[in-house]
N, C-alpha and C positions, 0 to 999 in steps of 0.2 A: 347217702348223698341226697341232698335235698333238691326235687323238684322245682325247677327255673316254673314261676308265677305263669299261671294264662293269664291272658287281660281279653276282655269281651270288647267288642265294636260296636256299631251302631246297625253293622249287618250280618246276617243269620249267619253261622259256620263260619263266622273267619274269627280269629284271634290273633294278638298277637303275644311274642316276647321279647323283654329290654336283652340285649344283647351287645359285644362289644365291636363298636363299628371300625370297619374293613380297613385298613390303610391309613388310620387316624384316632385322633384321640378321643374319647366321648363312646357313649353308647346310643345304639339307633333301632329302632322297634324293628322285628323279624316277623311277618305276618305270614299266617297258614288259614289252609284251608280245610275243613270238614266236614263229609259229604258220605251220602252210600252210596258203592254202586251197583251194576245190573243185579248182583247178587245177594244183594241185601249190607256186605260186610262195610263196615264203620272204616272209612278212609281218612286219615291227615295227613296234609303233603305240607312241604315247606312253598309260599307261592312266588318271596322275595323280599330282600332288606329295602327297608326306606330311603337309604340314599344311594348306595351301589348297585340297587337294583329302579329305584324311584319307583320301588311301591306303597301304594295305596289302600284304606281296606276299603277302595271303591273297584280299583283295579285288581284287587284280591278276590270281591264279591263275582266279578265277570269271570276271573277266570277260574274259579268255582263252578260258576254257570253251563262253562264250557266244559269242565271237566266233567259234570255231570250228565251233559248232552252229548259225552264222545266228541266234543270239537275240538279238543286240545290234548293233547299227549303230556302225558306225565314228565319232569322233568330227567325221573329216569328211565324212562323209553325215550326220551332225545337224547340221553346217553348213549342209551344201549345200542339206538339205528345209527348213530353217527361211530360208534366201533364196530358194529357190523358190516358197516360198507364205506369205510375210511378213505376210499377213491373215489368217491362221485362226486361227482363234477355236477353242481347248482344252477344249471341254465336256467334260463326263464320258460320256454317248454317242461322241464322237470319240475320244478316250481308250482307251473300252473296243472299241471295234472294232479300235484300233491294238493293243490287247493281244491281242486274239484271233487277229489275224493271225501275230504273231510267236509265239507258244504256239499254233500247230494241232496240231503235234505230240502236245500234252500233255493227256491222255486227260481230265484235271481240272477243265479249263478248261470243261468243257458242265455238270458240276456247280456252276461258279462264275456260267456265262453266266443258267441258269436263276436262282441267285441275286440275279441283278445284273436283270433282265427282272421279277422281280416284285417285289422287294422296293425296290432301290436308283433305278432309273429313273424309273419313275413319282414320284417325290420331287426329285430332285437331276439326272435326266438333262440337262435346258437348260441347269445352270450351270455354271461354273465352280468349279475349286477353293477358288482362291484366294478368292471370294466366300463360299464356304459362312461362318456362324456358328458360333461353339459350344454355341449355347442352339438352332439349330435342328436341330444332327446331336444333343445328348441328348433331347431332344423325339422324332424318330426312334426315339433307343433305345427311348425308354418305350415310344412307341406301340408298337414290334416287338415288348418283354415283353410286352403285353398278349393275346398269340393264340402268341407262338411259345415254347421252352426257351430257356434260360437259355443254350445250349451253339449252338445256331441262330442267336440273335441275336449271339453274339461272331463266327460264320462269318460274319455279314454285314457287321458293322464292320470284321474282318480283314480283308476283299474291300475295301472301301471304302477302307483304309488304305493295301493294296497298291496301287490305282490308282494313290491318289498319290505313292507312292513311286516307279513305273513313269514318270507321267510326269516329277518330279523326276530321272530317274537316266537319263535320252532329253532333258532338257533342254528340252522340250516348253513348262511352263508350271511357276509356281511353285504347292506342293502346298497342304494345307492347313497352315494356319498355329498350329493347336493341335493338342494330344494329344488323339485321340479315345477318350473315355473306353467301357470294357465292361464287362457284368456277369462278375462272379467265377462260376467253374467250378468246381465239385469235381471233382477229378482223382484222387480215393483208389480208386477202384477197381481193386484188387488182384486178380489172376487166379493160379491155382491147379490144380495135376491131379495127381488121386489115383494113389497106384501103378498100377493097375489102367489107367487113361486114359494114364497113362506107358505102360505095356504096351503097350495097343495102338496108340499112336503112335507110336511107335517100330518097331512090326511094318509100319503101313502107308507109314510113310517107307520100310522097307526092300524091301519092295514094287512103292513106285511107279516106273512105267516112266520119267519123267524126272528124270534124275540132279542138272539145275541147281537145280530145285526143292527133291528130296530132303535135298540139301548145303546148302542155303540154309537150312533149317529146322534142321538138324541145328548151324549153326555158331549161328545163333538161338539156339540150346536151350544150346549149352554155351561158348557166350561171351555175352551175356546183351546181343549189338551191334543196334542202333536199323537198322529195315529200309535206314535211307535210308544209313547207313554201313557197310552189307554192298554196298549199292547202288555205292558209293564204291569199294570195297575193290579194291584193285590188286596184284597177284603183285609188284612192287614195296616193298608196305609189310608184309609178310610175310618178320620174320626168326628162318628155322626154324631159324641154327644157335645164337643167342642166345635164340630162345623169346619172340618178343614180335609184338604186333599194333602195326602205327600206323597212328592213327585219324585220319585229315584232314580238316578242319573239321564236328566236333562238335556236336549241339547245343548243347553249353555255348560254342562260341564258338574257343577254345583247342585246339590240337592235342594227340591226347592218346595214351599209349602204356598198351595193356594185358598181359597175361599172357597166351602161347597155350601152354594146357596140352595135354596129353597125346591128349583125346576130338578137342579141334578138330583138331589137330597130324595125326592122322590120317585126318580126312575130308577137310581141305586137298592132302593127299601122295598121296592116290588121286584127287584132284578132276582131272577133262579140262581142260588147257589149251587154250583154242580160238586163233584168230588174233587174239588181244585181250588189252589190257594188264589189263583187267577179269576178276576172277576168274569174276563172274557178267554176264557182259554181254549185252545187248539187241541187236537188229538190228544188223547190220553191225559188230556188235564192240563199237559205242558205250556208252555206260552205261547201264544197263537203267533204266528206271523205273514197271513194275510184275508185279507176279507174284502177285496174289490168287487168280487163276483156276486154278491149279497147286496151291498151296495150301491154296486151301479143298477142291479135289478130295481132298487127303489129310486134313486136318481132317474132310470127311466120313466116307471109308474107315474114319478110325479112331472113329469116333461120338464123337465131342467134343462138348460142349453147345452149342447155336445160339448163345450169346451166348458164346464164347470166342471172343478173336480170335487167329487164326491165330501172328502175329507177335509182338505186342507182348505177347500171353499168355504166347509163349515167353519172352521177357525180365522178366514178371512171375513166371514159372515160375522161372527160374534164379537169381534174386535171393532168392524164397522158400527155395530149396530150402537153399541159404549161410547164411541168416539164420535159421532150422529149425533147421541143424544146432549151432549153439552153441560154434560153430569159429570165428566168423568175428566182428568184430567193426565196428560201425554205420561206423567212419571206415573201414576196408580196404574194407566194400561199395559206400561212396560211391566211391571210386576205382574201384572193379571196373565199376562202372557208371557211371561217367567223367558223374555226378550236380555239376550246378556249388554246390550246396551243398549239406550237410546235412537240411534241411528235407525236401526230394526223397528223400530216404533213408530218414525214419524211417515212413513208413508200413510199412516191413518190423519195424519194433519189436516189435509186440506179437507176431513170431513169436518171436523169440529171449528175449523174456520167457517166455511162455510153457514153453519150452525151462530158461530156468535154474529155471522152477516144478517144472516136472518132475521136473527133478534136483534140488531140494530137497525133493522129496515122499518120494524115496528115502532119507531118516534113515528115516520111518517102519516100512520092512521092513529097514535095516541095522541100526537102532540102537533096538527098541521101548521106549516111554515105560515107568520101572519104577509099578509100580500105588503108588498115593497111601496113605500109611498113615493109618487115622482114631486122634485120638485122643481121651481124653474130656477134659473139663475140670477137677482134682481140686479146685478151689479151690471152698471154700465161701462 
C-alpha cells in the first residue's frame, strides 16, 4: 500500500495530507503535527481538517507549540478523560481550575484568577456555559459599568469569553452560544519623548548591566515591533543579507514581513546568541514571556514619566517620530507597523499635519506678503 504524500509548510513540524473531505465532495488538506517530547521520542498527532475542523498550518504551528509546552492535551487524552469521567458536569468553577492548572506557568493567570474570584464566580460559577443567556451576561455587563472603567469591565468579559473558548478548543463542553457583547475602549492614547528623554534613554539603556533587556528596548525603539513579536522573534526570521524582519503570527492575524534597517541591523549583529533558537529567550532557552521588571529598571534610570509604558511607548515613540517627520506617508506607516488597517494608523495624523503646517508656515519668512496698496475712491 502506498504511503498518502506529506506535504511541507511554511512552519517547522507541521505537514499536511490531501484527504477526502468530510460530508462532501472534493478533498481538504489534514494537517499534523511533529514534535519530541519530555523524552526525547519523535511524536505526530493529527491536529485537524481544513474545513471540518478550520484548520490552519498557523493554527496547527500554535498548537504544536502548546503541545510541546504541556499546554494542550493530545487529542487522545481528551478522549480518554472525557471516558473516564463521562458525568462531569462543566461549570465554570471546573472549567477555570482546569485552566489554571494547565497555565501555572503563566505569571497572568493570578491577575485573571482574582478577576474571575470576584467578579465572574459569584454570578455564573455553578453554571454552565452553554446555559448562560444573553440578557443575563448584558445585565452583568451593566452591573460591572456601574463601580468599575470601561477598560476593567471588557478584561472581565475577555476572561469570561476566554473560558469558553478554552473549554471549546479541550472539547470539554459546548461554549457560549452568543457573542458576548463589551464596552468600547479608547485606545488613542499616543505616547511620545522629547529629545531630551530620548537622551537619557538611550544613555540608561547603554548602561544597563543586562544586555537581553537593553537590546529588547533598543529593537522596540527602532522597529516599532509589539512586545509579544519580539517575544516571537527567532534568529531564523532574521534575513540580514536581504534586510528584512519576518513577523510570525501578528496581531493582525497574517504573517507579515518588515524592513530591518541599519540601527536594528546592528544591535541584532552584536546581540549574544545563547543556546536557543529565540533571539530573546526565557528559561531554558524557551520563549520568554515577560521582561517588565528589567525594563522598567531602565525606564526608571532614565526618569521617564510614571505613566509611560516602557514597551508599547517605544512603538508609539517610533511611529511618532516617522510620521513627524513628513517623510513618511499614513499607508507606508500602516505597513511599517504591520497595523491590519488604516483606521489603527491615523491617530499618528495630526503629527504629520502638523508637520506639512509647519512647512507651509515657511512662505511667510521665504516669500513676505508685498504690503497692500490703499487707494482712494475718485468717483464722485
Amino acid at each position: 500500500m502506498t504511503a498518502i504524500k506529506r506535504n511541507k509548510t511554511n512552519y517547522p513540524g507541521v505537514f499536511y495530507r490531501e484527504g477526502q473531505r468530510l460530508g462532501g465532495r472534493g478533498t481538504e488538506k489534514i494537517y499534523y503535527i511533529v514534535f519530541k517530547d519530555k523524552n526525547g521520542k519523535v511524536i505526530e498527532e493529527k491536529a485537524g481538517r481544513q474545513y471540518s475542523d478550520d484548520m490552519t498550518p498557523a493554527r496547527a504551528s500554535t498548537i504544536r507549540s502548546e503541545r510541546i509546552e504541556g499546554k494542550r492535551l493530545s487529542r487522545k487524552e481528551i478522549r480518554d478523560q472525557k471516558q473516564a469521567i463521562p458525568e462531569t458536569v462543566w461549570t465554570l468553577d471546573k472549567i477555570w481550575e482546569t485552566y489554571k492548572a494547565q497555565k501555572a506557568d503563566n505569571k497572568a493567570v493570578n491577575v485573571d484568577d482574582n478577576r474571575y474570584l470576584k467578579h465572574i464566580k459569584p454570578i455564573f460559577g455553578n453554571k454552565e456555559l452553554s446555559s448562560l443567556l444573553q440578557q443575563e451576561v448584558d445585565k452583568f455587563r451593566v452591573n460591572l459599568s456601574t463601580f468599575l472603567k470601561p477598560q476593567t469591565v471588557k478584561h472581565v468579559l475577555n476572561l469570561l469569553t476566554r473560558i469558553s473558548s478554552f473549554a471549546v478548543q479541550n472539547n470539554y463542553c459546548p461554549g457560549i452560544s452568543f457573542k458576548v457583547s463589551k464596552p468600547r475602549v479608547s485606545n488613542e492614547r499616543t505616547e511620545d519623548l522629547t529629545p531630551d528623554q530620548m537622551t537619557a534613554l538611550l544613555s540608561a539603556i547603554e548602561t544597563h548591566p543586562d544586555i537581553q533587556s537593553a537590546n529588547f528596548m533598543l529593537l522596540a525603539l527602532y522597529t516599532g515591533m509589539r512586545k509579544s513579536e519580539l517575544f516571537r522573534l527567532k534568529w531564523v526570521d532574521v534575513d540580514f543579507d536581504r534586510g528584512f524582519i519576518h513577523i510570525r503570527n501578528p496581531k493582525g492575524g497574517k504573517d507579515q514581513i518588515i524592513p530591518l534597517n541599519e540601527n536594528a541591523k546592528t544591535v541584532l549583529k552584536s546581540h549574544p546568541k545563547k543556546d536557543s533558537e529565540f533571539i530573546f529567550p526565557g528559561k531554558g532557552g524557551k520563549q520568554r514571556v515577560n521582561i517588565y521588571k528589567e525594563v522598567n529598571k531602565i525606564k526608571t534610570a532614565a526618569g521617564l514619566p510614571k505613566e509611560f509604558r516602557p514597551l508599547h511607548g517605544l512603538r508609539h515613540t517610533y511611529a511618532s517620530i516617522l510620521a513627524s517627520s513628513g517623510q513618511v506617508d499614513m499607508y507606508t506607516l500602516q505597513k511599517l507597523l504591520t497595523h491590519k488597517s488604516p483606521q489603527m494608523t491615523q491617530r499618528y495624523a495630526h503629527l504629520r499635519d502638523e508637520t506639512l503646517k509647519r512647512a507651509s508656515d515657511l512662505i511667510v519668512d521665504l516669500m513676505p506678503m508685498k504690503k497692500t496698496v490703499q487707494t482712494t475712491d475718485q468717483t464722485e
